[in-house]
C-alpha positions as CSV (number, residue, x, y, z in Angstrom):
1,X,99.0,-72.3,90.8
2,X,101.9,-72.7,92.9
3,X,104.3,-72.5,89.9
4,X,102.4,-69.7,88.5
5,X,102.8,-67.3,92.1
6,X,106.1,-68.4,91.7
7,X,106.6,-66.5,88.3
8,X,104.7,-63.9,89.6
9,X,107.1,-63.4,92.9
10,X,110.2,-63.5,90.3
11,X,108.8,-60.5,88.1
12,X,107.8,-58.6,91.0
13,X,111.4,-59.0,92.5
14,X,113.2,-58.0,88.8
15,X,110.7,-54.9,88.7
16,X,111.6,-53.8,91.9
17,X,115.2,-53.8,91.5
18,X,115.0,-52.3,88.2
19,X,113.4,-49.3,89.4
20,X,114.1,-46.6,91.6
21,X,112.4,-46.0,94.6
22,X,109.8,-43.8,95.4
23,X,110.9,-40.5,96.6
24,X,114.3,-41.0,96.3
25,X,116.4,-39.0,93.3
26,X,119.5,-40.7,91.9
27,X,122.3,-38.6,91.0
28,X,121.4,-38.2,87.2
29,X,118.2,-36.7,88.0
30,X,119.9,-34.7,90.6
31,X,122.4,-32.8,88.4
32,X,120.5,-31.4,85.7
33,X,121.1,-27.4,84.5
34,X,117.9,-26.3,86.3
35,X,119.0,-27.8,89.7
36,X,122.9,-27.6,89.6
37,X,123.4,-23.6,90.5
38,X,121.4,-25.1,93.8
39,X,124.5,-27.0,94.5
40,X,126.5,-23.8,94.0
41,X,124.0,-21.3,96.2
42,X,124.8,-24.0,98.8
43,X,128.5,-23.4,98.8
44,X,128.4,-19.7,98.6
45,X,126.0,-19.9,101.6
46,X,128.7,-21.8,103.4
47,X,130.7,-18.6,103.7
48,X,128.5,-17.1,106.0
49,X,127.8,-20.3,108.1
50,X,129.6,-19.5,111.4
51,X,128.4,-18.7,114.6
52,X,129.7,-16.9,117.7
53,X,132.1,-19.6,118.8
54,X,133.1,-20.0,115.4
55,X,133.3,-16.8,113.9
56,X,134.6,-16.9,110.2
57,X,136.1,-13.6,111.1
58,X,138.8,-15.1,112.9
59,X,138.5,-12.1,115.9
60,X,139.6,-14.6,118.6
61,X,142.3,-16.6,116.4
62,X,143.6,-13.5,114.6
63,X,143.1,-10.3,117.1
64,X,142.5,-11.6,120.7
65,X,145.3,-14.0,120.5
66,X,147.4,-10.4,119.3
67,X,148.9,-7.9,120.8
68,X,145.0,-6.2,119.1
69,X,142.3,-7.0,121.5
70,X,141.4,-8.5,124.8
71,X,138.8,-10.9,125.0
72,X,136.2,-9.1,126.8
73,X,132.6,-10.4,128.0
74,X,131.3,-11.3,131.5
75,X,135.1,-12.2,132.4
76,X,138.3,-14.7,131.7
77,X,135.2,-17.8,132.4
78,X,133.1,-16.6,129.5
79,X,134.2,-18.4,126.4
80,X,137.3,-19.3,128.4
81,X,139.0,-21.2,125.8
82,X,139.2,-18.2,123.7
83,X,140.8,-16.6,127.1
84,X,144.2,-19.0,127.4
85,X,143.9,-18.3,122.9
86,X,144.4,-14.8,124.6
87,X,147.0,-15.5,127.4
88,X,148.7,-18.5,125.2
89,X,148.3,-21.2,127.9
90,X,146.2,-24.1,128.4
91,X,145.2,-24.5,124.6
92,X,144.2,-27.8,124.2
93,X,142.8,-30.1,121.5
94,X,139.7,-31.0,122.9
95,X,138.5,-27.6,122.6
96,X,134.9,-27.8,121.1
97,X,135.6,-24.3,119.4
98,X,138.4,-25.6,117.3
99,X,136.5,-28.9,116.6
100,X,133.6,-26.7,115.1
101,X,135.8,-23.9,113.2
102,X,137.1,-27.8,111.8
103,X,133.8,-29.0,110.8
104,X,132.6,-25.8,109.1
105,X,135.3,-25.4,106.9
106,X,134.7,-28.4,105.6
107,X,131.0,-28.3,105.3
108,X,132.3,-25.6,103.1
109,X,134.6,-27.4,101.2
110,X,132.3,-30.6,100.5
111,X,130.0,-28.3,99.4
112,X,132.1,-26.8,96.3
113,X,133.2,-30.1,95.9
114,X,130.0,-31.5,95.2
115,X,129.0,-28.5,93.2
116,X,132.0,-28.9,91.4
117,X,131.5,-32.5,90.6
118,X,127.8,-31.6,89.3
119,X,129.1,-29.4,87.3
120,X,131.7,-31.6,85.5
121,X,128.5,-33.8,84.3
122,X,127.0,-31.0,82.1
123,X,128.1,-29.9,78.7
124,X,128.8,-26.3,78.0
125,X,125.9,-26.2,75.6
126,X,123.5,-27.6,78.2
127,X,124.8,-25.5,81.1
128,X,126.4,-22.1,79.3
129,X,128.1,-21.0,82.7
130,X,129.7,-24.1,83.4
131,X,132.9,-22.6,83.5
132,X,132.5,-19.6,85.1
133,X,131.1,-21.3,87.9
134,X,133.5,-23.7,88.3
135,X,135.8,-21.1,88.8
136,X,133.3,-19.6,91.7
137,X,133.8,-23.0,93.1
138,X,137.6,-23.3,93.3
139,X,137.5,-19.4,94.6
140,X,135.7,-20.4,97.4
141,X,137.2,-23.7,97.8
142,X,140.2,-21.8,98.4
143,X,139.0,-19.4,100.7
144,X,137.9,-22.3,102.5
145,X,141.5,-23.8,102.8
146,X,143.4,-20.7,103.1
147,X,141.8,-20.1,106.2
148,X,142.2,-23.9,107.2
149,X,145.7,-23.9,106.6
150,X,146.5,-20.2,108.8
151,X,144.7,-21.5,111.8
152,X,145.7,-25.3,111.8
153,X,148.8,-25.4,109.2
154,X,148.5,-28.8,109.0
155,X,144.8,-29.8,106.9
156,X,143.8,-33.0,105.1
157,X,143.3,-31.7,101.2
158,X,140.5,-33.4,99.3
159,X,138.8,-32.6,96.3
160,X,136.0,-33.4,94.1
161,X,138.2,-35.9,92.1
162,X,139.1,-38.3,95.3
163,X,136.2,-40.9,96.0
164,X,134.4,-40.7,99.3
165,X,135.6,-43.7,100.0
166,X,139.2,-42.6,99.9
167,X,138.4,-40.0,103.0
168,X,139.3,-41.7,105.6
169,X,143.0,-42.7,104.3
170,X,143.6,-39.1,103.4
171,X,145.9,-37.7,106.7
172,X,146.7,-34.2,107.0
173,X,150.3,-34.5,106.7
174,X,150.1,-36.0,103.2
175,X,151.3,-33.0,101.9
176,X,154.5,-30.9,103.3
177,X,153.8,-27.1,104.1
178,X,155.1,-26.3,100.4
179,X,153.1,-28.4,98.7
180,X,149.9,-27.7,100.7
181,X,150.4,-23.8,99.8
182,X,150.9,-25.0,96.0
183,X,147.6,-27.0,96.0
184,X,145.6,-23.8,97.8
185,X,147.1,-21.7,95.1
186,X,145.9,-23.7,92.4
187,X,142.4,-23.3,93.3
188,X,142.9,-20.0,92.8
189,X,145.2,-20.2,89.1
190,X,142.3,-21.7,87.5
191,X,139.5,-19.5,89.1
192,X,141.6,-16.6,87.6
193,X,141.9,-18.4,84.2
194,X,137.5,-19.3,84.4
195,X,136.3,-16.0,86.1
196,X,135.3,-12.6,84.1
197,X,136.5,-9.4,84.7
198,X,132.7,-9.0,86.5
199,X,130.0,-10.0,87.7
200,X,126.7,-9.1,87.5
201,X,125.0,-10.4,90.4
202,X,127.0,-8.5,93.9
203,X,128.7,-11.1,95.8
204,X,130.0,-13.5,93.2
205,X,133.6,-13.9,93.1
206,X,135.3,-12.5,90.0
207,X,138.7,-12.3,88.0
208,X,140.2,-9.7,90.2
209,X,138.7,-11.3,93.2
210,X,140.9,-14.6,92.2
211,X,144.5,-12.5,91.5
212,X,143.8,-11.1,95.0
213,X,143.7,-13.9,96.9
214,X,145.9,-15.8,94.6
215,X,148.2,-13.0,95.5
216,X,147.8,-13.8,99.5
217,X,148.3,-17.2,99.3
218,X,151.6,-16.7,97.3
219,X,152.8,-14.0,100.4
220,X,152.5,-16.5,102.9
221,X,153.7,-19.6,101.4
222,X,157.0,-17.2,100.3
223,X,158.0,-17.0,104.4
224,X,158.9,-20.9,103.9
225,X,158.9,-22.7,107.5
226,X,160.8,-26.0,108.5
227,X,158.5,-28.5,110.7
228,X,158.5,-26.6,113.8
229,X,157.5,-23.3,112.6
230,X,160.3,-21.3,112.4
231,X,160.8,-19.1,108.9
232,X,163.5,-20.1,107.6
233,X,163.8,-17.9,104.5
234,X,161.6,-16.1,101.9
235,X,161.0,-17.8,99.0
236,X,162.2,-14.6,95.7
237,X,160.3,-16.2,93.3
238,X,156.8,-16.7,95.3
239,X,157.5,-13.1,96.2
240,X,157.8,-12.5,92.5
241,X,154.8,-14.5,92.1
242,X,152.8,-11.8,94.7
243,X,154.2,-9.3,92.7
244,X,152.8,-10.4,89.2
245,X,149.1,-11.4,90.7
246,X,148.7,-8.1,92.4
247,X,149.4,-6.4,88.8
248,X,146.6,-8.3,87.7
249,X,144.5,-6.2,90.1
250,X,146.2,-3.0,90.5
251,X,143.4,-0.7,88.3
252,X,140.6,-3.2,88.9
253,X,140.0,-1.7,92.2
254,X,140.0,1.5,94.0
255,X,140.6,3.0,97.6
256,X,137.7,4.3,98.9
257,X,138.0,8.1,99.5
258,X,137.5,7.6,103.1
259,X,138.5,4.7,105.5
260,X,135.2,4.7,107.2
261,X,133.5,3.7,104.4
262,X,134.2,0.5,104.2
263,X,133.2,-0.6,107.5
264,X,129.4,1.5,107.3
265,X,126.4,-0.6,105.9
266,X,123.7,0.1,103.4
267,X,124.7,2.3,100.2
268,X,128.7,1.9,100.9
269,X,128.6,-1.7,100.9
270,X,130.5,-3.7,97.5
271,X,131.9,-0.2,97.2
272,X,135.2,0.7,95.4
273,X,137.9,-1.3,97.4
274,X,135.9,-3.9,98.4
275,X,137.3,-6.9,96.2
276,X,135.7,-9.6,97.8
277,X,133.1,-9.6,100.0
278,X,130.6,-12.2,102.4
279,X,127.0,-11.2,101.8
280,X,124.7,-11.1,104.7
281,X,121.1,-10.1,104.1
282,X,117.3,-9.3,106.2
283,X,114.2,-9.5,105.4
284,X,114.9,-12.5,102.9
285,X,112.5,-15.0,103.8
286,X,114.0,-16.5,106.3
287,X,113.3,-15.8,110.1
288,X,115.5,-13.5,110.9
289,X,117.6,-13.7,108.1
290,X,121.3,-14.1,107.0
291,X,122.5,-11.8,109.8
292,X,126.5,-12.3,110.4
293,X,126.4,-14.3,113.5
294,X,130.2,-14.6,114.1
295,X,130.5,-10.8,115.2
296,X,127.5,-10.4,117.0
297,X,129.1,-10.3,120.5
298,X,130.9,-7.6,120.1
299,X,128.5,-5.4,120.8
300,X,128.5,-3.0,123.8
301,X,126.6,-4.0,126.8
302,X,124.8,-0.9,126.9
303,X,124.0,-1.5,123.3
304,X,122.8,-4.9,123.8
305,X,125.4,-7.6,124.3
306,X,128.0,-8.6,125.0
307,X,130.7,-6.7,124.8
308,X,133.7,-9.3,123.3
309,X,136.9,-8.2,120.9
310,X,137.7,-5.6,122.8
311,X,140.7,-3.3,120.9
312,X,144.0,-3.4,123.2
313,X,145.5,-0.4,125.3
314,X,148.8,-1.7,123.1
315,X,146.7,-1.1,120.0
316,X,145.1,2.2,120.8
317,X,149.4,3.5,121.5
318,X,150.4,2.4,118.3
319,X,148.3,4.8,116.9
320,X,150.0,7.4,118.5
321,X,152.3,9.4,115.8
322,X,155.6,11.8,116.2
323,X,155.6,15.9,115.2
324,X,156.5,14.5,111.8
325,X,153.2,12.6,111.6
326,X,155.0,9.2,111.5
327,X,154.2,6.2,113.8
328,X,156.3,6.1,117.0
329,X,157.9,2.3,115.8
330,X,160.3,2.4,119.3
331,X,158.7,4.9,121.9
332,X,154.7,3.8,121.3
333,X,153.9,1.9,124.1
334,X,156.3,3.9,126.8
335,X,153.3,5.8,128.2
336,X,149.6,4.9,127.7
337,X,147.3,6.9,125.4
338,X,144.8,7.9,127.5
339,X,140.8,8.9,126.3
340,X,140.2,11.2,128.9
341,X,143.0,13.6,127.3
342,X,143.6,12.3,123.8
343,X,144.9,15.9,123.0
344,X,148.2,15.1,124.8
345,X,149.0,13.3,121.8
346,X,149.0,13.6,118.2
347,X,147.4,10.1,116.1
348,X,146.8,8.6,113.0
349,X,143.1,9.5,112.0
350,X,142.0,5.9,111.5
351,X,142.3,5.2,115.5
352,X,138.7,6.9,115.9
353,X,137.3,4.5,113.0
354,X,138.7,1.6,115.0
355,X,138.2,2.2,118.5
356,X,135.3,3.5,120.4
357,X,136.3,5.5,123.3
358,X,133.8,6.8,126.0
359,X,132.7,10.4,125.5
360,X,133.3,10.4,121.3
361,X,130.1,9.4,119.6
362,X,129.3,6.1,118.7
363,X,129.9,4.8,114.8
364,X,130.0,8.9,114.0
365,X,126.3,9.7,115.7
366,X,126.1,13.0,117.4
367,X,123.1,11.4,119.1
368,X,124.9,8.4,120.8
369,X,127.6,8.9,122.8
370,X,129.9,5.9,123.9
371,X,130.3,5.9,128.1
372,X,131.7,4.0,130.6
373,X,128.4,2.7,131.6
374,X,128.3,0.8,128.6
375,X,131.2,-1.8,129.1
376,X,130.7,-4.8,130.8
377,X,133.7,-5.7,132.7
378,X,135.8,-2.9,133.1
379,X,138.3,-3.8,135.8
380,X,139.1,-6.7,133.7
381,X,139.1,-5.2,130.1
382,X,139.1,-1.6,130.2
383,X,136.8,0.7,128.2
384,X,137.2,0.5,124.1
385,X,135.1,-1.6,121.9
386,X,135.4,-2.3,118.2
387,X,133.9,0.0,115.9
388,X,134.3,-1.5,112.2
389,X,132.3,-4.8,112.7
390,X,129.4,-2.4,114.2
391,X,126.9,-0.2,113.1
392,X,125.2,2.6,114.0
393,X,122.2,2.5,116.7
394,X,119.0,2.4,114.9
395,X,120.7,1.2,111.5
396,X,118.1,-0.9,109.8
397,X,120.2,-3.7,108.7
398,X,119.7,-4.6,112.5
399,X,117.8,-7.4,113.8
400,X,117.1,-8.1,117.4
401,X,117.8,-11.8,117.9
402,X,117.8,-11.8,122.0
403,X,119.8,-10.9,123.8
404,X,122.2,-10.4,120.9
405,X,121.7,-7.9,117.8
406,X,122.6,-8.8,114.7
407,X,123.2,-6.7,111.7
408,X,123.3,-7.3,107.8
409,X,126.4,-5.1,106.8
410,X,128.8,-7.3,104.5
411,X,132.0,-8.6,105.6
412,X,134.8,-7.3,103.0
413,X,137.3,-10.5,103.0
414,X,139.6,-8.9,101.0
415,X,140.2,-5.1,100.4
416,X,142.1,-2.9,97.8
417,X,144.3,-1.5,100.6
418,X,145.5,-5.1,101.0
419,X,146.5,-5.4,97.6
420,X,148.7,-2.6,97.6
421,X,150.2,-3.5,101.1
422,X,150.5,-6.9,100.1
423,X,152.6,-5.8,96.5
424,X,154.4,-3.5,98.3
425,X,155.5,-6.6,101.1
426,X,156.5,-8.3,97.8
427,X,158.8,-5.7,96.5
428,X,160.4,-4.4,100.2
429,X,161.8,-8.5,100.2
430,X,162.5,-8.6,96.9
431,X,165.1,-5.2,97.4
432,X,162.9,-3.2,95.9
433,X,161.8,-1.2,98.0
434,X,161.7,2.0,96.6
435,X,159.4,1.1,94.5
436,X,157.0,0.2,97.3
437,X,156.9,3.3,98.6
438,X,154.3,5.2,97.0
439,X,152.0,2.2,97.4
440,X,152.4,2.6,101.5
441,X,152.1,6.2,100.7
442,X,148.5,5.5,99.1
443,X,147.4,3.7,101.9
444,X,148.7,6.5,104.5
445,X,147.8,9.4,102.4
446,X,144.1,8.0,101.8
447,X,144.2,7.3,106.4
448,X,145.4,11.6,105.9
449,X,141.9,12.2,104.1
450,X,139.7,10.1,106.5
451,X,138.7,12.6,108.7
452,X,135.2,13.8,107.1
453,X,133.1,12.0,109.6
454,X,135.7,13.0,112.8
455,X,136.3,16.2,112.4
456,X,133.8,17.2,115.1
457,X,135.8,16.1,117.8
458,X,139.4,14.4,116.2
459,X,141.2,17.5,116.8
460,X,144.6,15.7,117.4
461,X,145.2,14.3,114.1
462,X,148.7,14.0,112.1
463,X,150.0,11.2,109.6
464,X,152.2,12.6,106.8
465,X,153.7,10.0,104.0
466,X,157.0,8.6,104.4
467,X,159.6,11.0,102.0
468,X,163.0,9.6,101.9
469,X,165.7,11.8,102.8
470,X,163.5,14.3,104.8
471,X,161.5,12.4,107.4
472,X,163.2,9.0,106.8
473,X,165.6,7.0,105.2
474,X,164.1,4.7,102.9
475,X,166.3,1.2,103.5
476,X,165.1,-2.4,103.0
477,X,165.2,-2.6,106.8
478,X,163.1,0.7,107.7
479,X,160.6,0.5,104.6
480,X,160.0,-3.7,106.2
481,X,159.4,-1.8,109.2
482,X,157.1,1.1,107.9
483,X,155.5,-1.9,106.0
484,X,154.6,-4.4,108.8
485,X,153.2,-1.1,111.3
486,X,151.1,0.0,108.4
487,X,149.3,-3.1,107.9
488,X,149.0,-3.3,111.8
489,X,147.2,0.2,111.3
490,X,145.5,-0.7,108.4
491,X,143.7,-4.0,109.1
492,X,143.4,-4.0,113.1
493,X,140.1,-5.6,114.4
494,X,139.8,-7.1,110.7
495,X,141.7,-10.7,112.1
496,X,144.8,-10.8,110.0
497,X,147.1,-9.6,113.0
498,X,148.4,-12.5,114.4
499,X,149.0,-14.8,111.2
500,X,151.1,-11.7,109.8
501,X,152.9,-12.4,112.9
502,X,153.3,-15.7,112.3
503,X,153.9,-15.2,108.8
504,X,156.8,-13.0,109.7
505,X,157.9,-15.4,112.1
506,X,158.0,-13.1,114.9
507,X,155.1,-13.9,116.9
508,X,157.3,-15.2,119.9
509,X,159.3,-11.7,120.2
510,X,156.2,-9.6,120.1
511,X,153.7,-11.7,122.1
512,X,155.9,-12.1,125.0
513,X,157.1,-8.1,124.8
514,X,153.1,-7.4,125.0
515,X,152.9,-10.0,127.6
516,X,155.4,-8.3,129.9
517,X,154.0,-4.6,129.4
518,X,150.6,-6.2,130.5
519,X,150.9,-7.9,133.1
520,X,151.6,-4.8,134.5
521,X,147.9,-3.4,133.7
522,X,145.8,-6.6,133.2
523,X,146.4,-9.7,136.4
524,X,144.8,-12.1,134.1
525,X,148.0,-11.9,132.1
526,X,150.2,-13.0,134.9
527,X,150.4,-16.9,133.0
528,X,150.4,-15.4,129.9
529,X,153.8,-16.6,127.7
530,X,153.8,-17.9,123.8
531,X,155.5,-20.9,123.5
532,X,157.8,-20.6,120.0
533,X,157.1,-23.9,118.1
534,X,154.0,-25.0,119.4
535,X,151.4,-22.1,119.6
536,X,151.8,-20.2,116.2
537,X,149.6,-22.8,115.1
538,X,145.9,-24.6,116.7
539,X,146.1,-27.9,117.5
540,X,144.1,-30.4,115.3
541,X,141.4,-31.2,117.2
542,X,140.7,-34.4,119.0
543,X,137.8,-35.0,117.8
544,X,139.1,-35.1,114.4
545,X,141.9,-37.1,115.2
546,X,139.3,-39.6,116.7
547,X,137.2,-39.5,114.3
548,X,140.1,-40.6,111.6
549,X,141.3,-43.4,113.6
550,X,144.6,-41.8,114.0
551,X,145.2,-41.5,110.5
552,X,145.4,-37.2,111.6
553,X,148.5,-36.1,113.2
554,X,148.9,-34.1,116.2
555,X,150.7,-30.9,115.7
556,X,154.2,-30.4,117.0
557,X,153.8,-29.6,121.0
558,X,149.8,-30.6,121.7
């Protein structure tokens, strides 16, 4: 008998070892055509995965810590990290903020690498759109690191080749700043080569979608830097390179006929110059459904809360425009636009789609007036709030999530007018700059038309084009300039401000100019100075540095 239990024992022991468990799916089972566009859902879902303190919008990183927006809330204590982002002083790497904005990237970035690596185990005949959607994966893979690389320059770079078991020997200085930008763009090269023209379900990146942001990736790395930040050249042929990936998209895409549209919800969403945008949803199952989290503080008080990203007094006077209709590049910020007697002044017309000033109605409604009453800390941040990431009181893409509201409207991550600025960038540093002309005058002619929506009260617009010989003299020098105010114009509030100042490698010079005409206006700003070589960039966080055993490296300065 004994012998015989002992056979018995041996058997059961082979069975069990030859088997999976219970419950438990191994990876074949796992990746099979009816369960792998799961893995990619998961990625996609990533891009809408960020919260108040880690808004994917970038309004803290991007406009607060510019010359766009103060901070706003209760006061300099709420959020205060994101108040010395604002002042440039006492940014630290044990911020939990930074650690988080760290994490969720990468959550990101696992996720199209796992979706990625599913993929590679079908055949085409099993899984038709195998292709396709591994472009959809290296698209947003590169979204993912593009914004990595912008906030934190220096990024560990992984992808679904390396083995898990290689992470932790993978530091973030392995590659220089060249060849970082060179892998980013990659991601996009091949989603352009895999993607089709379109789509046919809203919301999935596309062929044009991929030249776009192939085309961004190319502007920055063409501003090359040296170890401590400063731009030490621009690169022709990356320029060139900008140049040929916006031709790609120039036809592909449209302005839309007014500015305003593109930051109103429901039928104007995906619209006409909308290239790429993050989907956000209601009523889709879940609780209270995929609202975009990382905007909902900038609300109004009086609206609900709680009234963050608030546009800058420096902002609101570089609307201001000359008799000729052209920006006022020297004289702007000499004297202080003020809302109480806006008529004192002429402006461009997309100020009012930007800003919401007390007495002018709120997001275009007659019926809701913006006042005073509604701002939380006045003596601290003034009176404006941000119109394009809000909607309209009563909109029913809102949900009430106490004590914030949330809304549904898309988050356009990459628009037409961006293309043609971004082409135009290309050419002006490239000497060819008459040829970017017309492509400015696009942009400023379609800000001209904008005013169907203000007319009721924007009685003090005036923008003309730029016409050389008459209103201006079209050199490499002044078109840079027209250049570099227009996307200012353009894109304030959107969170590109302060990495086209880095870009530009001017961030210093124009941070401590706004510094010194603040401090005047604002006492928080008292300690406020940017620190050239250390502060155009976030430091790695801690955390992470911890967590790889030092195998991370510190910035230069933290």
């Amino acid at each position: 008998m004994a012998s015989l239990l002992g056979l018995m024992l041996t058997a059961s022991c082979t069975d069990f070892l030859d088997n999976s468990p219970r419950g438990v799916l191994d990876e074949e089972q796992l990746v099979t055509p009816q369960n792998v566009d799961g893995f990619v859902t998961a990625a996609y879902s990533a891009l809408g995965n960020d919260h108040y303190d880690t808004p994917f919008s970038l309004w803290p990183y991007g406009n607060v810590r510019s010359d766009d927006a103060y901070k706003g809330g209760s006061g300099t204590n709420d959020i205060q990290d994101f108040h010395f982002f604002e002042i440039s002083n006492n940014i630290r790497p044990d911020f939990g903020e930074l650690d988080a904005l760290w994490y969720q990237h990468y959550v990101g970035i696992s996720r199209c690498n796992k979706a990625l690596k599913a993929l590679e185990q079908l055949n085409e005949s099993q899984y038709p759109l195998k292709q396709q959607r591994i472009g959809e994966m290296k698209f947003i893979r590169g979204h993912f690191y593009f914004m990595l690389k912008i906030l934190y320059r220096n990024i560990p770079y992984i992808t679904e080749d390396i083995p898990a078991e290689q992470y932790s020997s993978i530091s973030n200085t392995d590659l220089n700043n060249e060849e970082l930008w060179e892998a980013i763009a990659k991601n996009f090269e091949d989603a352009a080569a895999l993607l089709p023209e379109t789509q046919t379900q809203v919301g999935r990146a596309n062929k044009t979608a991929a030249y776009a942001y192939l085309a961004k990736v190319r502007l920055y790395q063409a501003y090359t830097q040296d170890e401590n930040y400063n731009v030490t050249g621009v690169n022709q042929q990356h320029m060139q390179q900008v140049v040929e990936a916006t031709g790609q998209v120039m036809g592909k895409a449209s302005l839309e006929p007014d500015f305003a549209n593109n930051f109103l919800p429901g039928q104007y969403e995906n619209g006409p110059e909308s290239v790429f945008s993050i989907q956000f949803s209601k009523d889709d199952g879940t609780l209270y459904g995929r609202l975009n989290y990382g905007d909902v503080l900038s609300l109004p008080q009086g609206l609900g809360c709680c009234d963050f990203h608030k546009p800058s007094q420096n902002l609101m006077n570089a609307y201001k425009t000359t008799a000729n209709g052209l920006p006022m590049f020297d004289s702007f910020n000499n004297t202080d636009l003020d809302y109480h007697a806006l008529n004192n002044n002429t402006v461009d017309p997309r100020l009012y789609h930007t800003v919401a000033l007390p007495g002018l109605p709120w997001k275009y409604d007659p019926d809701y007036t913006y006042v005073e009453a509604w701002n939380r800390s006045p003596s601290t941040y003034g009176y404006t709030a941000s119109l394009k990431e809000n909607v309209p009181v009563g909109c029913n893409c809102t949900v009430n999530i106490d004590p914030f509201y949330g809304n549904a409207k898309n988050r356009i991550q990459i628009r037409y007018a961006d293309v043609l600025l971004m082409r135009a960038e290309a050419l002006i540093e490239t000497g060819q700059q008459d040829q970017a002309l017309p492509l400015i005058n696009q942009v400023r002619n379609r800000a001209a038309n904008s005013t169907g929506l203000i007319s009721g009260y924007a009685t003090n617009t005036n923008i003309s084009p730029y016409i050389n010989g008459q209103n201006c003299t079209w050199t490499q020098d002044f078109a840079r300039q027209a250049l570099r105010w227009e996307r200012r114009l353009e894109f304030a509030m959107e969170g590109s401000r302060f990495f086209d100042l880095v870009r530009w490698g001017i961030a210093d010079e124009v941070m401590n100019t706004y510094y010194a005409g603040e401090k005047s206006k604002r006492a928080y700003y008292n300690d406020a100075y940017f620190d050239r070589n250390k502060e155009e960039y976030c430091p790695i966080p801690l955390a992470q540095i911890n967590f790889s055993q030092g195998v991370y490296h510190q910035n230069p300065g933290y």
